[in-house]
C-alpha positions as CSV (number, residue, x, y, z in Angstrom):
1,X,0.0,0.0,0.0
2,X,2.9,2.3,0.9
3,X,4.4,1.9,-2.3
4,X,1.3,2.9,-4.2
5,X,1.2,5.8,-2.1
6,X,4.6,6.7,-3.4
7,X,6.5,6.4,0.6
8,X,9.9,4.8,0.8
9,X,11.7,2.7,3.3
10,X,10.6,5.2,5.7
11,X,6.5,6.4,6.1
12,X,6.2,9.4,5.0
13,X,9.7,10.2,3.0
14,X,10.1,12.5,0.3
15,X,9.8,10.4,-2.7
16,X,8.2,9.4,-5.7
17,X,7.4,6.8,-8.0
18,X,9.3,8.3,-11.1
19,X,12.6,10.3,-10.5
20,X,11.9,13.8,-9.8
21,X,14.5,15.2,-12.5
22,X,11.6,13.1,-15.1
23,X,8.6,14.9,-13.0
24,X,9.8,18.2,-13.8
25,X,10.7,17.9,-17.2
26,X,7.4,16.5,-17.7
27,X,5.7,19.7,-16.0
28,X,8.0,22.1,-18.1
29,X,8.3,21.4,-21.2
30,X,9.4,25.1,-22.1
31,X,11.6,27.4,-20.2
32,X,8.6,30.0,-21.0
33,X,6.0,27.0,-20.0
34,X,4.6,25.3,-16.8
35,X,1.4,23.2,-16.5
36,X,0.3,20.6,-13.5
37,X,-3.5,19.5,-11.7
38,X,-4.8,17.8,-8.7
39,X,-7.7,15.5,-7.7
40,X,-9.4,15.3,-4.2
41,X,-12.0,12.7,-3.4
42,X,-14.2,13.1,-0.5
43,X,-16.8,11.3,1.5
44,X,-19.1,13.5,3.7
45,X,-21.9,12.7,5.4
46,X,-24.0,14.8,7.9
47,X,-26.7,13.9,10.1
48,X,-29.8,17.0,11.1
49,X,-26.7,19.8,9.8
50,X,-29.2,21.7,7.1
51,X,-32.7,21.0,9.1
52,X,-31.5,21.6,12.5
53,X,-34.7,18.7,13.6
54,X,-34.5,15.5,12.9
55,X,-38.6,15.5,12.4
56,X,-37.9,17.6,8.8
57,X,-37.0,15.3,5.8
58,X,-33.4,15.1,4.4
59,X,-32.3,15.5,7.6
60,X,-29.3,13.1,6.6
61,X,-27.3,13.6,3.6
62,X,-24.2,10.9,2.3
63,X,-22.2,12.0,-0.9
64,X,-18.6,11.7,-2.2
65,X,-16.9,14.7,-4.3
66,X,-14.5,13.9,-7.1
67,X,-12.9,17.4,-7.6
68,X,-10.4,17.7,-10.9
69,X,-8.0,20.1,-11.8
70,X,-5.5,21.0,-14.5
71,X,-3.6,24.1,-15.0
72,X,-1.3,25.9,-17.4
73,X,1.2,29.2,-16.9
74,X,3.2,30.8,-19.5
75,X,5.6,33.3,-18.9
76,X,5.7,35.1,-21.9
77,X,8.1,37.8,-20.9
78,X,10.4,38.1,-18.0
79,X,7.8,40.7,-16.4
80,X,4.2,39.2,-18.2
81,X,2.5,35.7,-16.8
82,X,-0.4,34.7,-18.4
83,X,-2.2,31.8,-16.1
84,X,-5.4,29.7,-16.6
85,X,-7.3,26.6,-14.4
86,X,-9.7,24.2,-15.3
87,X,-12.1,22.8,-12.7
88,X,-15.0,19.9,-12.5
89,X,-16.4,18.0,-9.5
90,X,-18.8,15.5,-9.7
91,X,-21.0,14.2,-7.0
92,X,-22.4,10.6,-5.8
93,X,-25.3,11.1,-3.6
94,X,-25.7,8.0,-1.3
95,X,-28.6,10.1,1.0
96,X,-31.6,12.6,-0.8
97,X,-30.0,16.0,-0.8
98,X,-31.9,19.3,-0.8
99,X,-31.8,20.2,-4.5
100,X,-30.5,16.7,-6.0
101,X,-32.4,13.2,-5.8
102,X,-29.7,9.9,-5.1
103,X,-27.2,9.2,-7.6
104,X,-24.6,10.8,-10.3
105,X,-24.7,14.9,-10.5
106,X,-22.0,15.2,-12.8
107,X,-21.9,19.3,-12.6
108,X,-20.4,21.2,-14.9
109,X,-16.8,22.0,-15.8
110,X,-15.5,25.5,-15.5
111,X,-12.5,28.2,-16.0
112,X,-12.0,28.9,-12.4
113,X,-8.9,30.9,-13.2
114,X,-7.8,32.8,-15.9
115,X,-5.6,35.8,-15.5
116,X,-2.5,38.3,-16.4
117,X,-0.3,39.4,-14.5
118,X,2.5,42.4,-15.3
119,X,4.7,43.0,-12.6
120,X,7.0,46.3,-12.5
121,X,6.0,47.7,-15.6
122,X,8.2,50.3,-16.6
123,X,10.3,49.3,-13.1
124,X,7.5,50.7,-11.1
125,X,6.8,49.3,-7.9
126,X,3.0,47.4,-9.0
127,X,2.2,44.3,-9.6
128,X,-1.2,44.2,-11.8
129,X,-3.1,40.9,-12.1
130,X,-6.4,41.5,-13.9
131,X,-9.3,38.6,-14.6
132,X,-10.7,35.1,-12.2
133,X,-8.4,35.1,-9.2
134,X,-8.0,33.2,-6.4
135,X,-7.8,36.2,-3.3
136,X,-7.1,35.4,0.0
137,X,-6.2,38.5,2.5
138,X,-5.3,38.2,5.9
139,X,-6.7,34.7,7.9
140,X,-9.9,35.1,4.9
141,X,-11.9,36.7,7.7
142,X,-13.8,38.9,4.9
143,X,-11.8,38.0,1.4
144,X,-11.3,34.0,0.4
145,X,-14.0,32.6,-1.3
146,X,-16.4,33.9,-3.9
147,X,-18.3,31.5,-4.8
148,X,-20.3,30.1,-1.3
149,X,-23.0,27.9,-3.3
150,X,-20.7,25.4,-5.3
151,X,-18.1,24.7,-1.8
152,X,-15.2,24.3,-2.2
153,X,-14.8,23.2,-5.8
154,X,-13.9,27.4,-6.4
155,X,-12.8,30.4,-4.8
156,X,-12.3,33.3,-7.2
157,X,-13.4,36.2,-8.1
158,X,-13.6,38.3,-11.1
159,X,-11.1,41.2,-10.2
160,X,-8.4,43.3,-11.5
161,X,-5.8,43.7,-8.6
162,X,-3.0,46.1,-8.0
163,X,-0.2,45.9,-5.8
164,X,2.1,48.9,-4.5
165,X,5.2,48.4,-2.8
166,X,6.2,51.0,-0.8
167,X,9.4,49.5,-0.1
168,X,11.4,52.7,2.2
169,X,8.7,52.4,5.0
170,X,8.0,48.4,4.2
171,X,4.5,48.6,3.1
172,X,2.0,47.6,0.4
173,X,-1.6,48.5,-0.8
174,X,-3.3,46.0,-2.7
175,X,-6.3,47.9,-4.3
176,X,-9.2,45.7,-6.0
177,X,-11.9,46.4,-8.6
178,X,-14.5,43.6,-8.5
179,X,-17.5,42.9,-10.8
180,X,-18.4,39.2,-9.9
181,X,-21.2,37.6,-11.6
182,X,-24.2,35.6,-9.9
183,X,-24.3,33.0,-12.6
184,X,-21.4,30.5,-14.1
185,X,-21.6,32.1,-17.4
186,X,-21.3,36.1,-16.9
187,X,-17.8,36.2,-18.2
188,X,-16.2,32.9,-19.4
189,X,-18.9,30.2,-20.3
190,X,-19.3,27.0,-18.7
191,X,-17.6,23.8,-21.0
192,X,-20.7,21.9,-21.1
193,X,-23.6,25.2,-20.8
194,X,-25.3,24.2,-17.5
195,X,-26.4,27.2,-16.2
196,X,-26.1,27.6,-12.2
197,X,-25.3,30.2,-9.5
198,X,-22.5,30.4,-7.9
199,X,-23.5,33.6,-5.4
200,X,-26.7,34.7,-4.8
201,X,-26.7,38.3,-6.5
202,X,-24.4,40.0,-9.0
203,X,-21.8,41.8,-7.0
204,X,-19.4,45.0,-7.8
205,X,-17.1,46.2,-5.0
206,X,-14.3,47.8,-4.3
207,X,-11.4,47.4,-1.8
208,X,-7.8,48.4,0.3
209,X,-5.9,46.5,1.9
210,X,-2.6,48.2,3.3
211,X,0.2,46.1,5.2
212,X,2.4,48.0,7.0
213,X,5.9,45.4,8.0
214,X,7.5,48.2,9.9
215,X,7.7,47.2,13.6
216,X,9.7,44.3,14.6
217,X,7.9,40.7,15.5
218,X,4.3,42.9,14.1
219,X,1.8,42.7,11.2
220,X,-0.2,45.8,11.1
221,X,-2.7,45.9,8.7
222,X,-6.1,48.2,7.4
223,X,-9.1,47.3,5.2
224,X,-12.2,49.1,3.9
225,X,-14.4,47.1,1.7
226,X,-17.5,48.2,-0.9
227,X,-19.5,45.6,-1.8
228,X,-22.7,46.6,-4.2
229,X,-25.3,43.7,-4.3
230,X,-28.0,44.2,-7.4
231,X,-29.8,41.3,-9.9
232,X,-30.7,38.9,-6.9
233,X,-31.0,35.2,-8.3
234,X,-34.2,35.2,-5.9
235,X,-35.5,37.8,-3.9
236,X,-34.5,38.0,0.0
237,X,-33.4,36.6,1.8
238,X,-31.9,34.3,-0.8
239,X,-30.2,37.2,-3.3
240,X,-29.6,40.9,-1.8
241,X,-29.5,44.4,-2.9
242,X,-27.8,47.1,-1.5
243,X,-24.6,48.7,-0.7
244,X,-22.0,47.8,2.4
245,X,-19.1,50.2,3.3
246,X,-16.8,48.1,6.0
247,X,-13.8,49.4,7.7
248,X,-11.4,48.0,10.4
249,X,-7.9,47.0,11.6
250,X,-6.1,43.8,11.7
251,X,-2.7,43.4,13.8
252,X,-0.5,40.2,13.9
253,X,2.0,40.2,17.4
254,X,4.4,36.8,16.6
255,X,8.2,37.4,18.5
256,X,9.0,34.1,16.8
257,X,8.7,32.3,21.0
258,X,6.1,30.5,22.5
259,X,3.2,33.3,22.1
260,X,1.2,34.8,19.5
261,X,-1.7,36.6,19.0
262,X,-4.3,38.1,16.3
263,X,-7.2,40.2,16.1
264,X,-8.9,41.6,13.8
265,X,-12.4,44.1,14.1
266,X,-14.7,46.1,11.6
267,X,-17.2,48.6,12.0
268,X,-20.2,47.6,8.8
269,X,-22.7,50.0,7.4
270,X,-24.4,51.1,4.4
271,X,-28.5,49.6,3.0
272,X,-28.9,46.1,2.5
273,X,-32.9,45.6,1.0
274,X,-34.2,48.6,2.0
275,X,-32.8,48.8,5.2
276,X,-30.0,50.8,6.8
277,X,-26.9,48.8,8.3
278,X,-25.0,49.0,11.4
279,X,-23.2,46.3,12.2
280,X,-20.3,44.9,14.2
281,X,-18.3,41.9,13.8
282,X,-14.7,40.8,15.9
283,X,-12.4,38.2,15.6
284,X,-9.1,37.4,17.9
285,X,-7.2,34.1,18.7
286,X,-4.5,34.0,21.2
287,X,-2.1,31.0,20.9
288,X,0.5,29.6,22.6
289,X,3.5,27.0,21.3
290,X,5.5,25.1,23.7
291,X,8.2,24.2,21.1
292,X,8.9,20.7,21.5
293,X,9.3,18.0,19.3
294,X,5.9,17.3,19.0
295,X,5.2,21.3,17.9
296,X,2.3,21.5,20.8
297,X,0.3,24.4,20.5
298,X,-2.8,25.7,22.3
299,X,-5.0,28.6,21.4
300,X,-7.9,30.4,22.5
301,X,-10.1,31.9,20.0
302,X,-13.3,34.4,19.9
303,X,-15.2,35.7,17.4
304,X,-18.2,38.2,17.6
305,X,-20.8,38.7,14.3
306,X,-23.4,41.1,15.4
307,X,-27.4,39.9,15.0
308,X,-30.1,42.1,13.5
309,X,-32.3,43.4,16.5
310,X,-35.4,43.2,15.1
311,X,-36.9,46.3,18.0
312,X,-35.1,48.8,15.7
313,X,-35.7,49.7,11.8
314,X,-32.0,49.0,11.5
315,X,-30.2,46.0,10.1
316,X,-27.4,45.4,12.8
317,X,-26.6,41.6,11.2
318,X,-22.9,41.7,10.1
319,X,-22.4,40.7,6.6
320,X,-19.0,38.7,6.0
321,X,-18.6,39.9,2.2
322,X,-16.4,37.2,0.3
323,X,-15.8,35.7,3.2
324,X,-18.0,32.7,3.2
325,X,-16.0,29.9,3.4
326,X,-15.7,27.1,6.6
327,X,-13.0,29.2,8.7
328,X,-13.6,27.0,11.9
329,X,-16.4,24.6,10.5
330,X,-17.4,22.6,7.9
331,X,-20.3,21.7,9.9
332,X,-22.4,25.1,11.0
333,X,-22.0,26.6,7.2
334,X,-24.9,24.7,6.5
335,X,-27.2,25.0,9.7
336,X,-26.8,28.8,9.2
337,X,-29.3,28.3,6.0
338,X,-32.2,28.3,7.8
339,X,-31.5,31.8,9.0
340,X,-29.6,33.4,6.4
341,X,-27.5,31.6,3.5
342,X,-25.0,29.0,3.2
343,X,-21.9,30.0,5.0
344,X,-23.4,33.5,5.6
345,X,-22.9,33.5,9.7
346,X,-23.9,36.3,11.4
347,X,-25.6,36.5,14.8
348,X,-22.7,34.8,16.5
349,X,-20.7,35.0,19.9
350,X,-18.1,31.8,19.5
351,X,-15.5,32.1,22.6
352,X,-13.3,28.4,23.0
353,X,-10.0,27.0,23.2
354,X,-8.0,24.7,20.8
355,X,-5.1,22.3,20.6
356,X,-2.5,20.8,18.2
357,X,0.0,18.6,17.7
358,X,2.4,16.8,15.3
359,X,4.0,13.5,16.7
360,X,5.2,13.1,13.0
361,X,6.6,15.2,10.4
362,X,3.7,13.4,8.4
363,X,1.0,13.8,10.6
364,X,-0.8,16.9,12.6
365,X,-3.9,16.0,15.0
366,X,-6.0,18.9,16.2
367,X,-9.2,19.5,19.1
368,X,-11.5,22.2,19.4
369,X,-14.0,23.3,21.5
370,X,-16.5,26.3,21.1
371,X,-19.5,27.6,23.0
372,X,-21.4,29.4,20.7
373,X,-24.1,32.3,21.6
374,X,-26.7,34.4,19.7
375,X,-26.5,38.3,19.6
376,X,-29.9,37.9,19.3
377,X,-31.9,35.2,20.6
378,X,-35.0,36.2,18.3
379,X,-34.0,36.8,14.9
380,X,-36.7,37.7,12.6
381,X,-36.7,34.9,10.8
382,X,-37.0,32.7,13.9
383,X,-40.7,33.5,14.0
384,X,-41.7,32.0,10.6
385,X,-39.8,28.5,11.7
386,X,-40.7,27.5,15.4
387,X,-39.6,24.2,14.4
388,X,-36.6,25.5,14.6
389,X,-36.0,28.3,16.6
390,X,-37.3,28.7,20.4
391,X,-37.1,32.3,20.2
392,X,-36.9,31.1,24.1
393,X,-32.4,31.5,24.3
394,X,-29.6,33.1,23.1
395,X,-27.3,29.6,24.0
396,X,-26.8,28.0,20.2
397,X,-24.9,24.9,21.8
398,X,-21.6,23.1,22.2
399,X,-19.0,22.7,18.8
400,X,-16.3,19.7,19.1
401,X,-14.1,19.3,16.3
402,X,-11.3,16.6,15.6
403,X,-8.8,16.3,12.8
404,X,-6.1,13.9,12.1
405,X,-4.2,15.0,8.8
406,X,-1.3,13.1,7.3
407,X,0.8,14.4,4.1
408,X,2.4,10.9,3.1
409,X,4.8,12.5,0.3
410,X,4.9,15.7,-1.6
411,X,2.1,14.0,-3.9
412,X,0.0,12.0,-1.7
413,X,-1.9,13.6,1.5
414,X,-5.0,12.8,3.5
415,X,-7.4,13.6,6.3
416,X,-10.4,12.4,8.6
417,X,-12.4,15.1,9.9
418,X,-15.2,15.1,12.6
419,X,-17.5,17.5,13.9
420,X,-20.6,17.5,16.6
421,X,-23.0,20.5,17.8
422,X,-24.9,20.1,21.0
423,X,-27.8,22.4,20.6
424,X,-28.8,24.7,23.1
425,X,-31.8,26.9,24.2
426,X,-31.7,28.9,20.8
427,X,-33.3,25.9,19.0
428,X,-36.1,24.3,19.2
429,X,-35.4,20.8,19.6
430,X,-31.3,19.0,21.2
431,X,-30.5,16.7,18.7
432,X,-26.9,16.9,18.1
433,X,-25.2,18.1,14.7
434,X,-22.9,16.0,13.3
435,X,-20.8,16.2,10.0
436,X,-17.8,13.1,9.2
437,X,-15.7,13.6,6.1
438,X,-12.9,11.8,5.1
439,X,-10.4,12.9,1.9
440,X,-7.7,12.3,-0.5
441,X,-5.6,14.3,-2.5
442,X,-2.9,14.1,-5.1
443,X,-1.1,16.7,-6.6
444,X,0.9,16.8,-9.6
């Protein structure tokens, strides 16, 4: 079995099945040329995740994801890289699924990049990259993912990107134009023309990010975001409209010894469907690493989302942008649907601690703990689902999470993942959560 897995006399070594000089020849045929892919498979199965209530139907869903890559760069000048990526991810459904029936969903195939970049033209200090990016700024707290509805298959977003270096005082500003399409096929078409969303409204935005490298063992950093929401797929709360100005800090303190700590905050506001906005959203983790051969670390994390009141004519539910995307579960991204949209949390107090380890250079084991609270115990949309929602608490329950992760070679790496909610007094019924998934990937 190791041997088909590519490890050597030792588990876990650094080798492969053809010699590596053969590898990257293979990968670069042309000085000017580079190309390579992956493919993940994964089993996931959750049990009451999406209705919260075991009573509902489809409270269990069973499915495996064969995602497929392949990807091609070509430096056509010393300064000029042209790069695109090809993506397709079928599904087997073993358990009914809300929008699919048992069986093959073969999807469809997309670009999910394709972009230029120019760095230093005329030996300024920018860097443009213009078309479907990948963008991930900071820990992804409010920029990693834009496209929630199709998982993890994608990430980008249509964008044209420029980064400043500012070299004297160690500083750069990475400014973004964004016009994102709702649909698959608003800019480059889909290979086999099935038409889906991939968001639930056409977005446009705007954004700054400036990192500032100037203090020793520090990572100061400033955002402010515009995100315009217009052509809703479906009227809300599915699609929005509106506009959402957010603004905040994010420092980074790591002297390179046992403790570290983040945090991040933003201050939200702007009309979102007819409504004004102002919200509030937090998020800090403090860790510390004992620095033994095991790399032991333990954290303590908290985030705060802010909840819409629904006493005032204000909408004080925090809005994560692009940055919907399971940050610290795979599980809650999907109960969350029944209040807003997939992976759109909001409404949240999560305070816990966390551990890691690696016994192995090939292997990393993880624990975490949460206790999650509502903002707001009553959220307007509570009232339409009493099925769900008690409307009676603020406590949304207990989140466990295990990991055990193992990279077998530079080709070959794995994972088993496990996560468990104990509902509390916010819902209706104390059923627990659970989601299982386990995954393999290769990378070539």
């Amino acid at each position: 079995m190791l041997a088909l897995l590519g490890a050597g006399p030792a588990f876990g070594a650094e080798t492969t099945a053809a010699p590596p000089a053969l590898i990257e020849q293979i990968k670069h045929p042309a000085s000017w040329f580079e190309w390579g892919g992956d493919f993940r498979w994964r089993h996931e199965y959750m049990d009451n995740g999406i209705t919260v209530n075991r009573d509902l139907p489809q409270n269990i869903q069973s499915y495996q994801r064969y995602r497929a890559r392949i990807w091609g760069q070509a430096s056509l000048r010393t300064n000029f890289l042209f790069k695109t990526r090809l993506a397709a991810e079928p599904r087997l459904f073993f358990e009914p699924y809300p929008t699919y029936s048992s069986g093959l969903d073969w999807g469809e195939g997309v670009i999910d990049n394709l972009y230029f970049q120019w760095s230093r033209p005329a030996s300024l200090p920018v860097v443009f990259k213009v078309g479907r990016q990948d963008v991930f700024l900071g820990n992804g707290w409010l920029m990693a993912d834009g496209t929630p509805l199709d998982g993890s298959r994608t990430y980008f977003v249509d964008a044209a990107r420029a980064t400043v270096s500012w070299d004297a005082a160690n500083t750069t500003a990475d400014l973004f134009y964004i016009d994102h399409g709702a649909w698959n096929d608003r800019w480059l078409p889909p290979i086999n023309h099935l038409r889906k969303p991939w968001v639930e409204q056409d977005e446009r935005g705007a954004a700054v990010w400036l990192a500032n490298r100037s203090l020793p063992d520090m990572e100061l950093d400033g955002f402010f975001f515009y995100k315009h929401d217009y052509h809703p797929v479906r009227p809300a709360p599915a699609g929005s409209k509106g506009d959402l100005y957010t603004i905040g800090p994010r420092i980074v303190w790591d002297a390179g010894g046992p403790w570290q700590c983040r945090v991040e905050g933003a201050f939200q506001w702007g009309e979102k469907n007819g409504n004004d906005v102002e919200a509030y959203g937090a998020n800090a983790r403090l860790t510390y690493r004992f620095n033994d051969p095991w790399k032991n670390q333990v954290w303590l994390a908290y985030e705060h989302l802010s909840g819409d009141d629904p006493s005032t004519s204000k909408n004080e539910e925090f809005d994560l942008l692009w940055g919907r995307w399971p940050r610290w579960s795979e599980l809650y991204i999907y109960s969350v649907f029944l209040e807003t949209r997939p992976s759109q949390i909001s409404n949240l107090n999560r305070l816990g601690p966390g551990w890691q380890c690696s016994p192995a250079p090939w292997l990393t084991t993880s624990l975490e703990y949460a206790a999650l609270f509502a903002d707001q115990e009553a959220p307007a949309v509570s009232a339409l689902r009493p099925q769900i929602f008690s409307r009676r608490g603020d406590f949304r329950g207990h989140f466990l999470r295990g990991a055990i992760k193992c990279r077998f070679n530079k080709h070959w790496s794995g994972h088993l993942w496990g996560e468990v909610v104990f509902p509390g007094d916010f819902y209706t019924t104390r059923e627990p959560l659970t989601f299982l998934r386990a995954q393999m990937m290769f990378v070539f």
